[in-house]
C-alpha positions in Angstrom: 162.1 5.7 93.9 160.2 7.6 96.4 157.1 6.4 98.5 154.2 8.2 100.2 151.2 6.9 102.4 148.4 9.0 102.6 145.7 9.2 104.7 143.2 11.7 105.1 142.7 12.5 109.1 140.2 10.1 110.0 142.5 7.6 110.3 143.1 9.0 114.3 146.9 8.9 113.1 149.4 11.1 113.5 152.7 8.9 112.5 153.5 5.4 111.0 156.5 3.6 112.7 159.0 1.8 111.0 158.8 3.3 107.5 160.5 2.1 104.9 163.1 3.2 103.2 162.5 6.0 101.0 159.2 6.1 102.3 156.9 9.4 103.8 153.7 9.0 105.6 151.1 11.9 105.3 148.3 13.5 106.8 145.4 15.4 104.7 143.7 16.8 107.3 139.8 16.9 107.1 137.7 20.4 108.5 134.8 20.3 111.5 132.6 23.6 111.0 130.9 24.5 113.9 128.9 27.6 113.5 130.8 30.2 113.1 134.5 28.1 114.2 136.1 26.1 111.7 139.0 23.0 113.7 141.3 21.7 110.9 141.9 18.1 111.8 145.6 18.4 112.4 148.6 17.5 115.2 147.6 20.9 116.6 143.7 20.3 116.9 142.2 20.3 121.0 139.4 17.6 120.6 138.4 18.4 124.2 137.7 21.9 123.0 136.1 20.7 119.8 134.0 18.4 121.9 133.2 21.4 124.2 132.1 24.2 121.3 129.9 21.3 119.4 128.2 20.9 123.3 127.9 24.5 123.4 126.2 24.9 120.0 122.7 24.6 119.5 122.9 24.8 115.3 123.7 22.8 112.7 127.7 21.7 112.1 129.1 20.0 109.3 132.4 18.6 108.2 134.0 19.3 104.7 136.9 17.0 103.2 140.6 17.7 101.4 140.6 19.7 98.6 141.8 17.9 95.3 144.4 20.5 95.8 145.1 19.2 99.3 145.8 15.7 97.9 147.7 16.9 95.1 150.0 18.8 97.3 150.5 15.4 98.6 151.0 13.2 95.0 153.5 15.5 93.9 155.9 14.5 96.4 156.6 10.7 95.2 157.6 8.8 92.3 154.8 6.8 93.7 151.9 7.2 96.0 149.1 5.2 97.5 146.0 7.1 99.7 144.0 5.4 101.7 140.7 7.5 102.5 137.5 7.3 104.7 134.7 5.3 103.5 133.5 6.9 100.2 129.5 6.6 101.8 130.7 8.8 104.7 132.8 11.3 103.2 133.5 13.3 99.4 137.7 12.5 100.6 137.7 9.8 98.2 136.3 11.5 95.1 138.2 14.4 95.9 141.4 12.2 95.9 140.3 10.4 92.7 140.5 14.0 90.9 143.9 15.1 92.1 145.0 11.7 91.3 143.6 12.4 87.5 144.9 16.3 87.5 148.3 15.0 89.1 148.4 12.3 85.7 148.0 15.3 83.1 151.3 16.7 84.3 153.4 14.2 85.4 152.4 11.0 83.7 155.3 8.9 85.2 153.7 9.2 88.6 151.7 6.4 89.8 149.2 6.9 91.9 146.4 4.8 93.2 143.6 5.8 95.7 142.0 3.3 98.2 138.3 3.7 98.9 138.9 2.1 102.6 134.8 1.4 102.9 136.1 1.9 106.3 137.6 4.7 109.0 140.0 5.2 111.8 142.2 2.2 112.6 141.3 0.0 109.9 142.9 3.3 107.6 146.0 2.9 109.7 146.1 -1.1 109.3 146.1 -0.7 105.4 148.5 2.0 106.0 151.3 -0.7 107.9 150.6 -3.7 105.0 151.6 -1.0 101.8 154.4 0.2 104.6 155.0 -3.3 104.7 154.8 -4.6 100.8 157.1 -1.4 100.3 159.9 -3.0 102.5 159.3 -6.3 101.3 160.3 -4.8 97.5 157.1 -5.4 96.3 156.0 -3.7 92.9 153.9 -0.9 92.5 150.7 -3.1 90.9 151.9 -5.7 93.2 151.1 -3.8 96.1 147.9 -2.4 94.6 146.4 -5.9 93.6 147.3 -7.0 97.4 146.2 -4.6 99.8 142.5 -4.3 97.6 142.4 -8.0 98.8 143.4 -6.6 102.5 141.1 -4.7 102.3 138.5 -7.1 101.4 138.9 -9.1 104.9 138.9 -6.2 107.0 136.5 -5.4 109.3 135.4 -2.4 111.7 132.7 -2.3 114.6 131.4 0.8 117.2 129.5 1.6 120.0 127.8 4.9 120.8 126.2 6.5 123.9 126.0 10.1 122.9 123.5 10.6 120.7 123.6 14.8 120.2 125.6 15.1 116.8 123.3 12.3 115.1 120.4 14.6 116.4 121.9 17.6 115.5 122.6 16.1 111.9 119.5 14.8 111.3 120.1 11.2 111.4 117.9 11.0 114.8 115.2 12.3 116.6 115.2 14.8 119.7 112.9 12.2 121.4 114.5 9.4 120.2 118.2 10.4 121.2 116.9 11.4 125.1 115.0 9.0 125.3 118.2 6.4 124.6 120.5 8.2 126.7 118.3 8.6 129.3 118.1 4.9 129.2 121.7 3.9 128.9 121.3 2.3 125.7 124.4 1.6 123.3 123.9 1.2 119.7 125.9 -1.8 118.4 126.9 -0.9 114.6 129.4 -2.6 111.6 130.3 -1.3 108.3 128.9 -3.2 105.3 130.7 -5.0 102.5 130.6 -1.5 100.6 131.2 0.4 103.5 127.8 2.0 104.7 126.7 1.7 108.3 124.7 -1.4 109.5 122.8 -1.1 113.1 124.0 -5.1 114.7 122.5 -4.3 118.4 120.9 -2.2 120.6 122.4 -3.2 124.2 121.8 -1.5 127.5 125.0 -0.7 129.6 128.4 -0.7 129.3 129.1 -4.8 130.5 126.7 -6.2 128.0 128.1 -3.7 125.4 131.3 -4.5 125.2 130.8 -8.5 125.8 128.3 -8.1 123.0 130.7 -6.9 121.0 133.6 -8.8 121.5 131.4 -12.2 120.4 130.3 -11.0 117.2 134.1 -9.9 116.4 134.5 -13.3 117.3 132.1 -14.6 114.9 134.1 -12.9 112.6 137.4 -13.7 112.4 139.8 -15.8 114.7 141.0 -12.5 117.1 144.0 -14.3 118.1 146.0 -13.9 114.6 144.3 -10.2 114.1 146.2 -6.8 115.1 143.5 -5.0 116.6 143.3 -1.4 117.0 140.5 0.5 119.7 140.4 4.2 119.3 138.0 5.4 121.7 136.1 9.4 122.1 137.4 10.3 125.7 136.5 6.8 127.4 139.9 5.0 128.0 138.3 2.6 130.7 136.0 1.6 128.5 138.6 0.6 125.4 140.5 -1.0 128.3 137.7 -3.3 129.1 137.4 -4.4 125.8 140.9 -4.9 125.3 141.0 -7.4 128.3 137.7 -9.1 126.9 139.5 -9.6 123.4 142.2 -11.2 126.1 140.9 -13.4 128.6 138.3 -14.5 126.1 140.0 -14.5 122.5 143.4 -14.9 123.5 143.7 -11.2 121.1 147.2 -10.4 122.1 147.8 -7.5 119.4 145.9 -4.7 120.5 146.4 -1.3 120.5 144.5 1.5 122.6 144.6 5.3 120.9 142.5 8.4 121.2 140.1 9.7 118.6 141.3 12.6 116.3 138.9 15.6 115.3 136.7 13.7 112.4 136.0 10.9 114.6 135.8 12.6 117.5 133.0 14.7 115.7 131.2 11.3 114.7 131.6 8.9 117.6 131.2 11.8 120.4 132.2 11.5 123.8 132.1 7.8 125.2 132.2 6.8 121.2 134.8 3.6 120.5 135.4 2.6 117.1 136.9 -1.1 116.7 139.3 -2.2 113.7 140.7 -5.8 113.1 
């Protein structure tokens, strides 16, 4: 029987390592519309460009998920097939999964499918990814895998800083005044995802130091960080994932974690200096 993993591109992956046998990992990429200039979310997308034309751009921008089409593409490949999408609050990827999943079912009732509402984003998509990569190998059942990795996904957890405000001003979701006002100041907003996957302010903190210490504790707080595999993408701001990642180390003793970049969807949303923390 044939696998495939799917994730839709906010997962900021490109590749899974170590698949199992018999097993494909996908990408469904999502779409960034800035004016006029549409960036698919794919292995060929510039984010420094992307990041450059949204600066540029005085008007609105938007984002626009796979097509049920897109996803079916993507079902009809396997005997079986398991995507893992960003958190339905965030993004229509998950609905529009849902009804390829249903379309897929009409005409090829022996597939099974089953589509994972991740409440979540970025590396926390690619840790569910490696535990159904990881069922797979270890012969696990289809509904076996399904029944475990929903309670995965139960325990996982994701937290981010920001300290560029212009897209949440741009869409609305902050004032003009506001957003200057907090950059000028060299505030960082501190936020979590809730238990259903909507976005939770924690902290306002002021400065990079007590940002990322401040962080660090309450992932503390959380869960014991020495047993996690912890993943820090980061929005052009290496140094500052870095830090982090020896905080989580000197203090934690967080030995599993791994530093990668942003892709479009998430570079869109966390914006330059943006760093996005799975575990």
């Amino acid at each position: 029987m044939k696998w495939n993993i799917i994730c839709d591109s906010s997962c900021d992956a490109y590749t899974l390592d170590n698949l199992s046998q018999d097993t494909n990992f996908s990408i469904a990429p999502l779409k960034i519309i800035v004016g006029d200039k549409e960036f698919i979310d794919n292995e060929t997308l510039n984010t420094k460009e992307l990041i450059r034309t949204i600066e540029n751009h005085k008007g609105a921008t938007s984002t626009a998920c796979p097509s049920p089409f897109d996803w079916m593409t993507e079902f009809e490949k396997a005997d079986y097939s398991i995507a893992i999408c960003i958190s339905s609050h965030l993004s229509g990827s998950y609905n529009s999964a849902v009804t390829a999943k249903d379309m897929v079912a009409e005409r090829f009732p022996n597939k099974k499918i089953y589509v994972i509402d991740s409440r979540s984003t970025s590396g926390s998509m690619i840790l569910l990814a490696q535990k159904v990569n990881s069922l797979i190998s270890d012969g696990k059942t289809f509904e076996e895998i399904v029944n475990e990795i929903e309670q995965y996904n139960n325990t996982m957890q994701l937290t981010f800083c920001l300290s560029n405000y212009s897209n949440l001003v741009k869409t609305g979701r902050m004032s003009s005044f506001t957003g200057a006002m907090a950059s000028a100041l060299g505030i960082r907003v501190v936020s979590m995802k809730s238990p259903t996957g909507e976005i939770r302010v924690l902290s306002k903190q002021r400065g990079d130091n007590a940002t990322h210490r401040y962080i660090v504790n309450q992932m503390a707080g959380l869960k014991n960080l020495s047993d996690c595999h912890i993943i820090i993408s980061h929005c052009q701001n290496v140094n500052g994932a870095h830090k982090i990642k020896n905080l989580l180390n000197e203090m934690y003793n967080a030995v599993n974690v791994d530093i990668i970049e942003t892709r479009g969807l998430c570079t869109f949303y966390a914006n330059t200096g943006g760093i996005i923390i799975s575990y």
